[in-house]
mmCIF file of the C-alpha atoms, coordinates in Angstrom:
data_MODEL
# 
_entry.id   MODEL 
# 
loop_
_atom_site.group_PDB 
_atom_site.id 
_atom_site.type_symbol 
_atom_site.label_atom_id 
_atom_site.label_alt_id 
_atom_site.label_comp_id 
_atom_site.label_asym_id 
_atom_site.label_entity_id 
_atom_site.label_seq_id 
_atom_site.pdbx_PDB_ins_code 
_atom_site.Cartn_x 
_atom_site.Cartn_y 
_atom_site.Cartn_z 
_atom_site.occupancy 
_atom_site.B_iso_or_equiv 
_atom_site.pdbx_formal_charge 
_atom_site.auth_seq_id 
_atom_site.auth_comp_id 
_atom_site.auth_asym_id 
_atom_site.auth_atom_id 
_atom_site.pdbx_PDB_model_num 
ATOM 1  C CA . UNK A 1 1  ? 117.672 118.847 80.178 1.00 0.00 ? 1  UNK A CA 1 
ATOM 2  C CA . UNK A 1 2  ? 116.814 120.384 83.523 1.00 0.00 ? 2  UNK A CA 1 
ATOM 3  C CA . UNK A 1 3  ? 115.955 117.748 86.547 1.00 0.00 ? 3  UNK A CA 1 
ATOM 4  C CA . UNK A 1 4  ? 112.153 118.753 86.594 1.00 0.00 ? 4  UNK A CA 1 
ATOM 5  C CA . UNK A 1 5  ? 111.748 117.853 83.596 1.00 0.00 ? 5  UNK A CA 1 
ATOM 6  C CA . UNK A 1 6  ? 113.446 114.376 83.572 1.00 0.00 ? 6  UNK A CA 1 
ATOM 7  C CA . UNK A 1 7  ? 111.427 114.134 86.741 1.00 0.00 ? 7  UNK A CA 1 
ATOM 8  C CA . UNK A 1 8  ? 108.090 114.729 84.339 1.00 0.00 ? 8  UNK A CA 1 
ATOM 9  C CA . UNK A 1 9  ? 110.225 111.709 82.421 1.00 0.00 ? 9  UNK A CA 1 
ATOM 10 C CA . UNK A 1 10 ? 110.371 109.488 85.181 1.00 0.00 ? 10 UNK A CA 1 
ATOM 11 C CA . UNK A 1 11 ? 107.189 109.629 86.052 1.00 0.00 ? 11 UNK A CA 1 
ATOM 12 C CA . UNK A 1 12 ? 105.550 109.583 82.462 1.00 0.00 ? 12 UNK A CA 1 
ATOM 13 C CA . UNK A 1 13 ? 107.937 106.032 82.958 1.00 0.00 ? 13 UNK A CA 1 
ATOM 14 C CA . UNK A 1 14 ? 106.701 104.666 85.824 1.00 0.00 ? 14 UNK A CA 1 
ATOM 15 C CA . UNK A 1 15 ? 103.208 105.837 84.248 1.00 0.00 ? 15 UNK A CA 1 
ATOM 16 C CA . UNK A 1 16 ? 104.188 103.370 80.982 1.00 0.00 ? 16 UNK A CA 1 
ATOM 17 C CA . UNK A 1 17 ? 104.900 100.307 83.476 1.00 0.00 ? 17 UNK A CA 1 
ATOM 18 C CA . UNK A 1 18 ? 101.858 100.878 85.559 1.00 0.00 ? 18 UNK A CA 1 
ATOM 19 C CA . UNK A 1 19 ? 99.861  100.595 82.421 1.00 0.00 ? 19 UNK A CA 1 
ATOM 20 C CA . UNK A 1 20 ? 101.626 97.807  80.312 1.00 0.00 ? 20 UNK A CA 1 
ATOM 21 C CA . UNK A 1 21 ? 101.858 95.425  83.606 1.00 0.00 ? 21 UNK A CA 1 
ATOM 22 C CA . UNK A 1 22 ? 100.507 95.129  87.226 1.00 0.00 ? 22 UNK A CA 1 
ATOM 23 C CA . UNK A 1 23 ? 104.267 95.529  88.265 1.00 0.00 ? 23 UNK A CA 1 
ATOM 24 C CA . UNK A 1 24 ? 104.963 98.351  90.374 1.00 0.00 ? 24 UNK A CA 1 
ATOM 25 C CA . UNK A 1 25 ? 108.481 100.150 89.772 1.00 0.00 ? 25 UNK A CA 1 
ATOM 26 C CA . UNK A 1 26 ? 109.844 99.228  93.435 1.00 0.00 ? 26 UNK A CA 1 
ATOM 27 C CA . UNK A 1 27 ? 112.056 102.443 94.739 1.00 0.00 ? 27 UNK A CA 1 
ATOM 28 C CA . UNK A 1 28 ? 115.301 100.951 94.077 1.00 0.00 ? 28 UNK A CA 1 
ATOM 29 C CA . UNK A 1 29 ? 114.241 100.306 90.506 1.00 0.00 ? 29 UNK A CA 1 
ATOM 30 C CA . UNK A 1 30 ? 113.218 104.189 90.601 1.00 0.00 ? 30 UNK A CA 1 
ATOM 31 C CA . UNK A 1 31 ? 116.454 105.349 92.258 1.00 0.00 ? 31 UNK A CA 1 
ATOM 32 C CA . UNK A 1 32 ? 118.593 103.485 89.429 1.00 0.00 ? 32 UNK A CA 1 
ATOM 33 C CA . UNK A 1 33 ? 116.284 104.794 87.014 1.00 0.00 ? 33 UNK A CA 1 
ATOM 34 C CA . UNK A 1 34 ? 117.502 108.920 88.480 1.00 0.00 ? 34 UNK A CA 1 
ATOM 35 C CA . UNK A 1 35 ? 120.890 107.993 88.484 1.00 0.00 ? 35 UNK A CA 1 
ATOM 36 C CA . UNK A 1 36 ? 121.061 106.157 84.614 1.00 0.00 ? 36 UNK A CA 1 
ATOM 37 C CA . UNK A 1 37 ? 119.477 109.513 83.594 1.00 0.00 ? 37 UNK A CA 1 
ATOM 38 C CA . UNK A 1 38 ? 121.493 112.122 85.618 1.00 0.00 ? 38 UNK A CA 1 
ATOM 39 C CA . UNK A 1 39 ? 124.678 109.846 84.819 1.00 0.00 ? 39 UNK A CA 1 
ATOM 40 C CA . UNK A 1 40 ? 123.814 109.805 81.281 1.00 0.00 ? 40 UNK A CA 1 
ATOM 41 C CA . UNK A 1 41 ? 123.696 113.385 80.865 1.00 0.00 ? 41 UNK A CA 1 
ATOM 42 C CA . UNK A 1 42 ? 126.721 114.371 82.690 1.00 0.00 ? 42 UNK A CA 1 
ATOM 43 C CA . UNK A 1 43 ? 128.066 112.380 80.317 1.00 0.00 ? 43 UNK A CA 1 
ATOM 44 C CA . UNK A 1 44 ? 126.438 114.367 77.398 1.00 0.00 ? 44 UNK A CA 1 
ATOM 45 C CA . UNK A 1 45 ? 127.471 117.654 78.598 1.00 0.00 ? 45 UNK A CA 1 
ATOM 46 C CA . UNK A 1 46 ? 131.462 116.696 78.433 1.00 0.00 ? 46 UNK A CA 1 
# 
């Protein structure tokens, strides 16, 4: 998967929370959020 579009991922995330509760997805929660999915598919590509 290229990183735009887990970027269109993220944000269709952060999109999901925004909708199902008034909690905002702080920038730390964001920034682990990149690095489970860039980690994660490092991890694929071995």
């Amino acid at each position: 998967m290229t990183p735009l579009l887990k970027m269109g991922q993220i944000l269709k995330l952060i999109k999901l929370k925004n909708k199902t509760g008034p909690q905002i997805v702080s920038p730390l929660q964001l920034n682990n959020l990149i690095k489970k999915l860039f980690s994660s598919s490092e991890t694929n590509k071995a």
